[in-house]
C-alpha positions in Angstrom: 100.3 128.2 93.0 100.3 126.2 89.7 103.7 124.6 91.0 102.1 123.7 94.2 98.9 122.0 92.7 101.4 120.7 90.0 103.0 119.1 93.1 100.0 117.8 95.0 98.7 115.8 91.8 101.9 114.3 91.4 101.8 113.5 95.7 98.4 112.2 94.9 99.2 110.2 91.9 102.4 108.8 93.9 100.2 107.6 96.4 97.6 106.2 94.3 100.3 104.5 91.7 101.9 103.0 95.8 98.2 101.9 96.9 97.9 100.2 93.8 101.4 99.0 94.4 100.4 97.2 97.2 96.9 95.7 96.2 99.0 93.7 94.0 101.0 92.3 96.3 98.3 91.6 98.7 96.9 89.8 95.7 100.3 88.1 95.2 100.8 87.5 98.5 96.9 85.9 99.0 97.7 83.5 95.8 100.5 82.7 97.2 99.4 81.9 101.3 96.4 80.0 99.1 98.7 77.8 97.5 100.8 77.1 100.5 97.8 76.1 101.9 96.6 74.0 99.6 99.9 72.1 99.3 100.2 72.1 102.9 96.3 70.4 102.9 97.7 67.7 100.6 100.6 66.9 102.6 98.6 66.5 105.4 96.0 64.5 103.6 98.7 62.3 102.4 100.4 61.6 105.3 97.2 61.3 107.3 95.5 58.8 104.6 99.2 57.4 104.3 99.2 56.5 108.3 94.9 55.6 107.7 96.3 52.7 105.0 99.1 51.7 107.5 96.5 50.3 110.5 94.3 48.5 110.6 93.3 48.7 114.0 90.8 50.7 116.3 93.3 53.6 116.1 91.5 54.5 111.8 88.7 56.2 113.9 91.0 58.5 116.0 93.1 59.2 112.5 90.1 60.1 110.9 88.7 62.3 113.5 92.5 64.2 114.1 92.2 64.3 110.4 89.2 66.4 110.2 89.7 68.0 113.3 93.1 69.6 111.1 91.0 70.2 107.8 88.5 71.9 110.1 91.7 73.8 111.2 93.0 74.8 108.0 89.6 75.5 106.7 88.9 78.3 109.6 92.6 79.4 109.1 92.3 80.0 105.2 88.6 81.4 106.2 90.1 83.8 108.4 92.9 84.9 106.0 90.5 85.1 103.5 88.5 87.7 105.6 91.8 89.5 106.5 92.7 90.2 102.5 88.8 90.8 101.7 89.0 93.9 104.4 92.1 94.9 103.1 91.2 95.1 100.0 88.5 96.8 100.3 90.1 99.3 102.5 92.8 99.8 99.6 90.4 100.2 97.1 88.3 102.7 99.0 91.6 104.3 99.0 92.2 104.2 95.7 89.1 105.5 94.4 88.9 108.6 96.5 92.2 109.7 95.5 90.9 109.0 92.0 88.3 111.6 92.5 90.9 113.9 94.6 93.0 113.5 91.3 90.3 114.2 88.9 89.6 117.5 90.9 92.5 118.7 91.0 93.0 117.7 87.2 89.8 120.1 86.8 90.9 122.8 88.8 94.4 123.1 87.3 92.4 123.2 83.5 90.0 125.9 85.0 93.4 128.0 86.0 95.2 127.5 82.5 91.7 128.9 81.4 91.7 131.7 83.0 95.6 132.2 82.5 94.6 132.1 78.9 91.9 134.5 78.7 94.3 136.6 80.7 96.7 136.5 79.1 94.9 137.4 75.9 93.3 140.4 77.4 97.2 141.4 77.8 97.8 140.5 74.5 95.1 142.7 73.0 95.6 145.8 75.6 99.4 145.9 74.6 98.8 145.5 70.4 95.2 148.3 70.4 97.5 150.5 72.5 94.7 152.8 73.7 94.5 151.2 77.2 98.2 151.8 77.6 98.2 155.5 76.2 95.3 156.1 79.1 92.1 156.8 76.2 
């Protein structure tokens, strides 16, 4: 039985070590989408205020309005994605902190079983060295 609990805590402490496994790399991942978005803003902004300096027509207005019509874009996009990895995360980390507390139980159910192991043990111990249990007076 202690072999089986032995075995659970370490299923539950492989699965809490693999939850927060992967809350890193949704973090590393999020970092990284951020900055790929940001660079990707840039370039746009760039080429967009690039094209902007290049005429100097009627045609400034339409830039300008495609121009925020695609920051308005990324905006939502990053928005969304940033809702996506908030709900993740918090999934995950609801996760994590119930097996915490499944861990921690088990920890203190395993510690109240070596107690009593003990104290068995030592009633053993004492039964075998005052010999009067085991010669029946």
């Amino acid at each position: 039985k202690e072999r089986e609990q032995a075995e659970l805590m370490d299923k539950m402490l492989q699965s809490k070590w693999d939850n927060e496994a992967k809350l890193q790399a949704m973090n590393d991942k999020f970092s990284r989408d951020m900055e790929n978005l940001r660079k990707e803003s840039e370039k746009r902004l760039k080429e967009q205020d690039s094209r902007l300096q290049n005429m100097a027509d009627g045609k400034q207005k339409t830039l300008r309005e495609e121009n925020k019509k695609n920051m308005d874009a990324l905006k939502k996009d990053l928005n969304d994605k940033k809702k996506e990895f908030e709900r993740q995360h918090a999934s995950l980390s609801s996760q994590l902190e119930q097996q915490k507390a499944e861990v921690k139980e088990l920890q203190e159910q395993l510690q109240e079983q070596q107690q009593q192991l003990q104290q068995q043990a030592q009633i053993a111990s004492k039964r075998r060295k005052g010999g009067c249990f085991a010669a029946g007076t």
